[in-house]
N, C-alpha and C positions, 0 to 999 in steps of 0.2 A: 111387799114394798122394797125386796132388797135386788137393787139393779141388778147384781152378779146372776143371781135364779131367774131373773125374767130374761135375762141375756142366754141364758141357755135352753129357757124353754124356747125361745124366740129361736133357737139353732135348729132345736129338735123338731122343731113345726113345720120350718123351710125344707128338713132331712124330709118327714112325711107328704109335705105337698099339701101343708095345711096354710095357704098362703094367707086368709082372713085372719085366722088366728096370730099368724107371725108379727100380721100387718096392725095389728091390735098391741102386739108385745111392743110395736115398734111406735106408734105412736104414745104408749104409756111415759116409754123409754123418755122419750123424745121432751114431754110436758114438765117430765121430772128433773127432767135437766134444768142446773143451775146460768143463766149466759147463754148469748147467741153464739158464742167458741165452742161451749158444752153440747149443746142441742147440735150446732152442725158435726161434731165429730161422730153424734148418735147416727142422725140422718144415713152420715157418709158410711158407717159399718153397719148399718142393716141393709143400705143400697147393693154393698160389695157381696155381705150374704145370700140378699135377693140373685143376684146376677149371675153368681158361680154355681147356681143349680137351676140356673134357667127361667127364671121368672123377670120375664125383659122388661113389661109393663110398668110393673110394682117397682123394678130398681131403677129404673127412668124416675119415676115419680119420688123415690128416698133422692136423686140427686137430684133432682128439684129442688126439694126444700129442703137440700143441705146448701144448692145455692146462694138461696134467699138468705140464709144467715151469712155468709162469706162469699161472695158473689165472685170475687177473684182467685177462689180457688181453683190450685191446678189439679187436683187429685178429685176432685167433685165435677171436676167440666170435663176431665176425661172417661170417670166413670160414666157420665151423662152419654158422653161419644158410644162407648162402649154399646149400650143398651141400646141405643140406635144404631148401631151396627150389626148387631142378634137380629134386630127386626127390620133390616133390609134398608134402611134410610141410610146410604151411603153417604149421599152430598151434604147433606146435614153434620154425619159424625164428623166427616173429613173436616170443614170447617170448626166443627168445635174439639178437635185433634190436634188442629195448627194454633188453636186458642190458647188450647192447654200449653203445650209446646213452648208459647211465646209467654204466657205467666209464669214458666215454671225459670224459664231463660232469663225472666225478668228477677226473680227471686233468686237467682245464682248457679243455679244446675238445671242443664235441661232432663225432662221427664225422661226416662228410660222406657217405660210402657209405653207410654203417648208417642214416641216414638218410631216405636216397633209398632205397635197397632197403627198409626199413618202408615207406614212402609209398607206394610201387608195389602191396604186397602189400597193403596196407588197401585200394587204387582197386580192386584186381583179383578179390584170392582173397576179401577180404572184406567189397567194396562198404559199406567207409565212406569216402565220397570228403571230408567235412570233418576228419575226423582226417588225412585224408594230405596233406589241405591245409595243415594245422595244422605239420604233419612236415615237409615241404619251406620251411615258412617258418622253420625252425630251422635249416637248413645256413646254413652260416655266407658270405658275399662273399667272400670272398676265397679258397673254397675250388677246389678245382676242378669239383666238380659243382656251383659256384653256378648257372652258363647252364641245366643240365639241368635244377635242381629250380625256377628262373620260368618256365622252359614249361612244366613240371609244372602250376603251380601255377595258370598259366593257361590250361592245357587243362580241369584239373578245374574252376575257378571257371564256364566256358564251361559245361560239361555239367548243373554243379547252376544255373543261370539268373543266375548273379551277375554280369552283362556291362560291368559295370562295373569290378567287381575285375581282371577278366578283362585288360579293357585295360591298367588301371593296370599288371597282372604278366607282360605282355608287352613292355611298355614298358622296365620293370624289364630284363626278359630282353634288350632290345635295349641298353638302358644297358652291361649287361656285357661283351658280344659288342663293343663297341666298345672298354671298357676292358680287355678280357683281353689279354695279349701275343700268344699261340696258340689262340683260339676253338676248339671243336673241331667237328668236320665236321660234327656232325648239326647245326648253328647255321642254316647255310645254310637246312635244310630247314624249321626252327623257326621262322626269319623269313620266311621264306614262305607257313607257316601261320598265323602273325599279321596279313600283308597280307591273305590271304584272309578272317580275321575279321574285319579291318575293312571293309575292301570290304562283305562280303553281309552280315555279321549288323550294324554297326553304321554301314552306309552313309557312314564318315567317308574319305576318299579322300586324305585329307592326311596322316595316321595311316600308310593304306595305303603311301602312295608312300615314306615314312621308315622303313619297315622294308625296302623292294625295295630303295632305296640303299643301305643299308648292305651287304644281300648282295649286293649286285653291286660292293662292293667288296672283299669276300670273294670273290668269284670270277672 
């Protein structure tokens, strides 16, 4: 009966690929909760566990019925996006992306994932690379996908010819990478490919050599 041990068998089941069993841990979870606050925060952290090892179905279905208890959430309509995005349903997530997006705007901060994941799928599924430009310049500094969404922003500025943007939002990206406490890993690789556009596409070697120092102080 003690949620903290179902909580973790419930991890260890998702680790094996024991999804019935999880999904069991997860509805126990769920009953035992006290409130429709209680049961949807369950919902919403078995859905996110489902999801980050791959079980798109199942975590579709936790954010369903984290919906149904808080139906305007923005952290449950985007994980909802999410799941339908693993399973190929573009037009669907996109729409409940911009949903997210717009409750989360509404509640005072816009989503920073919800964000990033719109921006991704406009560059990708629906090859509009200025609207996802547009997208990524909406996540907020201080978030934690700040570092991800200026190489975003400067990878896409790169591919539509704006090489100047381009710099400026690499620049940006290295600014962060200095100011974060904990950068995160993929930084290394992102300041690398910022040296490399400066170097060949904008011949500027000074540029270049200011983003190699920083990752080699990262690493």
């Amino acid at each position: 009966g003690l949620a903290k041990v179902r909580w973790a068998r419930l991890g260890v089941r998702v680790e094996l690929g024991d999804v019935a069993g999880a999904l069991a841990d997860a509805e126990h979870l769920e009953a035992a909760a006290l409130g429709a606050a209680a049961r949807h925060q369950t919902c919403l952290r078995s859905g996110r566990m489902l999801l980050e090892r791959g079980f798109v179905r199942e975590a579709g279905r936790s954010f369903e019925r984290a919906l149904r208890y808080v139906p305007d959430d923005p952290a449950a309509t985007a994980g909802l996006a999410r799941s339908l995005m693993d399973a190929g349903k573009s037009q669907r997530a996109f729409s409940l992306l911009a949903r997210a997006v717009a409750l989360s705007e509404k509640a005072g901060a816009a989503d920073a994932d919800a964000l990033v994941d719109m921006a991704r799928l406009l560059a990708t599924d629906l090859e509009d690379l200025p609207q996802a430009i547009a997208r990524v310049r909406q996540v907020p500094q201080g978030s934690s996908r700040a570092i991800e969404a200026a190489a975003l922003e400067a990878e896409w500025r790169g591919l539509i010819g704006d090489l100047a943007g381009a710099s400026l939002a690499w620049a940006r990206m290295r600014d962060r990478v200095e100011l974060a406490e904990a950068p995160p890993d993929a930084a290394i690789g992102w300041l690398v490919q910022a040296a490399r556009f400066e170097r060949e596409t904008q011949a500027d070697v000074l540029s270049a050599e200011r983003h190699l120092a920083v990752a080699l102080r990262l690493s």
